[in-house]
C-alpha positions as CSV (number, residue, x, y, z in Angstrom):
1,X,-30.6,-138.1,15.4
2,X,-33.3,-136.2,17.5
3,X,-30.7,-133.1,16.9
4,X,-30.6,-133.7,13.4
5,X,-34.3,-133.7,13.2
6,X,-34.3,-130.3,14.7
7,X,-32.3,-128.5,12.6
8,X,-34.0,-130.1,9.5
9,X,-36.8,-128.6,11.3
10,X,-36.0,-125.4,11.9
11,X,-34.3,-125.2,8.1
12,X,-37.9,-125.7,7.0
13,X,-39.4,-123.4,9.2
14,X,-36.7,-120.9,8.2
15,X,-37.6,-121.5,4.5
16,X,-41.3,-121.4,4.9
17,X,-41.3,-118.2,6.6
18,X,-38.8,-116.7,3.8
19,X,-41.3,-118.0,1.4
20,X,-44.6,-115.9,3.4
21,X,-42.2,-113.2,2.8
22,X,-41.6,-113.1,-0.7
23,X,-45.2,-113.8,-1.6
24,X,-46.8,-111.4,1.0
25,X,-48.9,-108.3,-0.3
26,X,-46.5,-105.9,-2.9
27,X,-47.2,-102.0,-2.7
28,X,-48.4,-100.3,-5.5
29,X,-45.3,-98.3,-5.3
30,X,-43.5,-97.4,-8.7
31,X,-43.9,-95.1,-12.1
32,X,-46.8,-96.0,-14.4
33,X,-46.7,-94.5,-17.9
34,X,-49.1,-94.4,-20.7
35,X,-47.8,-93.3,-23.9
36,X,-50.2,-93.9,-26.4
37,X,-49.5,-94.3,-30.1
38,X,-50.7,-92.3,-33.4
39,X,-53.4,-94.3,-33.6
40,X,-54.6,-94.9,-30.0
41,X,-54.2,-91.0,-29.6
42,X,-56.3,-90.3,-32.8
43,X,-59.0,-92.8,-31.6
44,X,-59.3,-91.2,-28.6
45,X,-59.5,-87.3,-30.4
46,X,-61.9,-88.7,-32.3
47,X,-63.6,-89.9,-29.1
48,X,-63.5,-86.1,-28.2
49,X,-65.5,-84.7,-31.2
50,X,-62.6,-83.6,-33.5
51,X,-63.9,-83.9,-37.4
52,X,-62.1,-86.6,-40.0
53,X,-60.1,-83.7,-41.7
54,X,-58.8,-82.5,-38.2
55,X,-57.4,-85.0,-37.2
56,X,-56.1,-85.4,-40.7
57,X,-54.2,-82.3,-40.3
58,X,-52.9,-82.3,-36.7
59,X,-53.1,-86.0,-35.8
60,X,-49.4,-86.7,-36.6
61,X,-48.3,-84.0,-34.8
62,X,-49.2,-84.7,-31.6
63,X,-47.1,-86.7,-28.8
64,X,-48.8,-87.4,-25.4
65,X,-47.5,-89.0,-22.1
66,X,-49.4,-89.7,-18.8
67,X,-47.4,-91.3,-16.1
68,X,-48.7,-91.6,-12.3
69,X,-45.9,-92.1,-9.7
70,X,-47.2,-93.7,-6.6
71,X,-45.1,-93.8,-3.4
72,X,-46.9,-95.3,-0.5
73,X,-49.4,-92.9,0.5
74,X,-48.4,-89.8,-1.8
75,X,-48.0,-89.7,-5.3
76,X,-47.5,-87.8,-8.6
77,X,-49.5,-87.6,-11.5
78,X,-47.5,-86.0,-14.6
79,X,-49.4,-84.7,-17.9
80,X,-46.8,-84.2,-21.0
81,X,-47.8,-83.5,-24.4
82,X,-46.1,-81.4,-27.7
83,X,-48.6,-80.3,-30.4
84,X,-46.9,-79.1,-33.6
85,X,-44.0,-77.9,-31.5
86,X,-45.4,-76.0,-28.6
87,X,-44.7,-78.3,-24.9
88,X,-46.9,-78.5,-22.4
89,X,-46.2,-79.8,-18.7
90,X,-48.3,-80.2,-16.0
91,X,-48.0,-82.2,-12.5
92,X,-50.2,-82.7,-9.8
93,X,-49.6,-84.2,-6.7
94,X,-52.4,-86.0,-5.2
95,X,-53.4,-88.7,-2.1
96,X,-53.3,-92.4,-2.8
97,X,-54.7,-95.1,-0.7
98,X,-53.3,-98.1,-1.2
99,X,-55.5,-100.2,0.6
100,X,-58.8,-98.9,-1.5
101,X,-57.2,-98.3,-4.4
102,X,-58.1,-94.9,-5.1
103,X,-56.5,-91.1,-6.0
104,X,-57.8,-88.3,-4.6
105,X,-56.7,-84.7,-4.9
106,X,-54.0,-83.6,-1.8
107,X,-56.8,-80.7,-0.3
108,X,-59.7,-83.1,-0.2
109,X,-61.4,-82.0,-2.5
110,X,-63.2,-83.3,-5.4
111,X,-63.9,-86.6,-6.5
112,X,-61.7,-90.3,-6.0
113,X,-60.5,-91.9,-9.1
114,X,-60.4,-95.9,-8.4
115,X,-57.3,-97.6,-10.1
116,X,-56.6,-101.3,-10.2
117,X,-53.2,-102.7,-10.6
118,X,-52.8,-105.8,-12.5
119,X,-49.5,-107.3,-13.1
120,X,-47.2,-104.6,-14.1
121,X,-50.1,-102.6,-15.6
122,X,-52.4,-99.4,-14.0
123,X,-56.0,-98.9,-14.9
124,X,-58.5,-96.0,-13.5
125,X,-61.8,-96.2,-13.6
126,X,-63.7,-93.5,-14.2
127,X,-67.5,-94.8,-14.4
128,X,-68.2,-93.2,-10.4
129,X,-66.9,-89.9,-11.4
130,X,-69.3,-86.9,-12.4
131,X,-69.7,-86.2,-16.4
132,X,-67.5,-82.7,-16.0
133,X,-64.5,-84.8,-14.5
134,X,-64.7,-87.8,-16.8
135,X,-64.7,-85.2,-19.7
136,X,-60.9,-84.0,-18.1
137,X,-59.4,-87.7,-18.0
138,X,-61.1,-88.8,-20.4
139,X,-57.4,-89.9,-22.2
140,X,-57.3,-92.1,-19.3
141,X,-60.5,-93.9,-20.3
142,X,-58.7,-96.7,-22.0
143,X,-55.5,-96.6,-21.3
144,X,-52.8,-99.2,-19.4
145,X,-50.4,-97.1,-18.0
146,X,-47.1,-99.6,-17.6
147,X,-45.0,-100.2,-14.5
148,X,-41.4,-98.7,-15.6
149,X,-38.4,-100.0,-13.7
């Protein structure tokens, strides 16, 4: 019986210490992507000073897509948009810290953007950063870039 006892015990312990496991602290690691629709996107060129009749006229020609890809301490933030045909790319790599939660550019230089993961869902915040740089992100503002799988 005392043997019994013992390897009941050590069956818990076993399972307790897988559970630790499994619950423990997740990375951020993974792809986030923001594509906002017609009407987020037009909200948000309205937000940037274009006219009622502008965004009339070019509003439903515009696709945009943000998407951050974080692994562990490096990561990749990707810009892709297509107004009335014409493509543009661009990608950045950039410094993460996973334990303050923030992206900063790879040389050092320039400001940190704080990000906050909740669930499946990436938001920055950009209420530190200076007027000129919010102005540059400012598609980021409001949005919830999703965890892709």
């Amino acid at each position: 019986m005392k043997h019994v006892k013992r390897l009941i015990l050590g069956l818990v312990g076993i399972f307790a210490l897988g559970l630790l496991v499994a619950c423990g602290a997740k990375s951020d690691n993974g792809t986030y992507v923001y594509k906002p629709s017609k009407t987020e996107l037009k909200k948000i060129l309205e937000e940037q000073g274009l006219s009622g009749s502008q965004l009339e006229s070019i509003g439903d020609l515009i696709n945009f897509e943000v998407s951050i890809k974080i692994k562990d301490s490096k990561g990749t933030l990707n810009i892709a948009g297509e107004v009335a045909g014409q493509k543009i790319e661009r990608s950045y790599v950039v410094k993460i810290n996973q334990k303050e939660k923030t992206i900063t550019s790879t040389d050092g230089r320039g400001e940190k953007i704080t990000y906050k993961i909740d669930g499946d869902y990436l938001t920055v915040d950009l209420s530190k950063l200076s007027s000129s740089n919010q102005g540059d992100l400012i598609i980021l503002k409001n949005a919830k870039l999703k965890r892709t799988k």
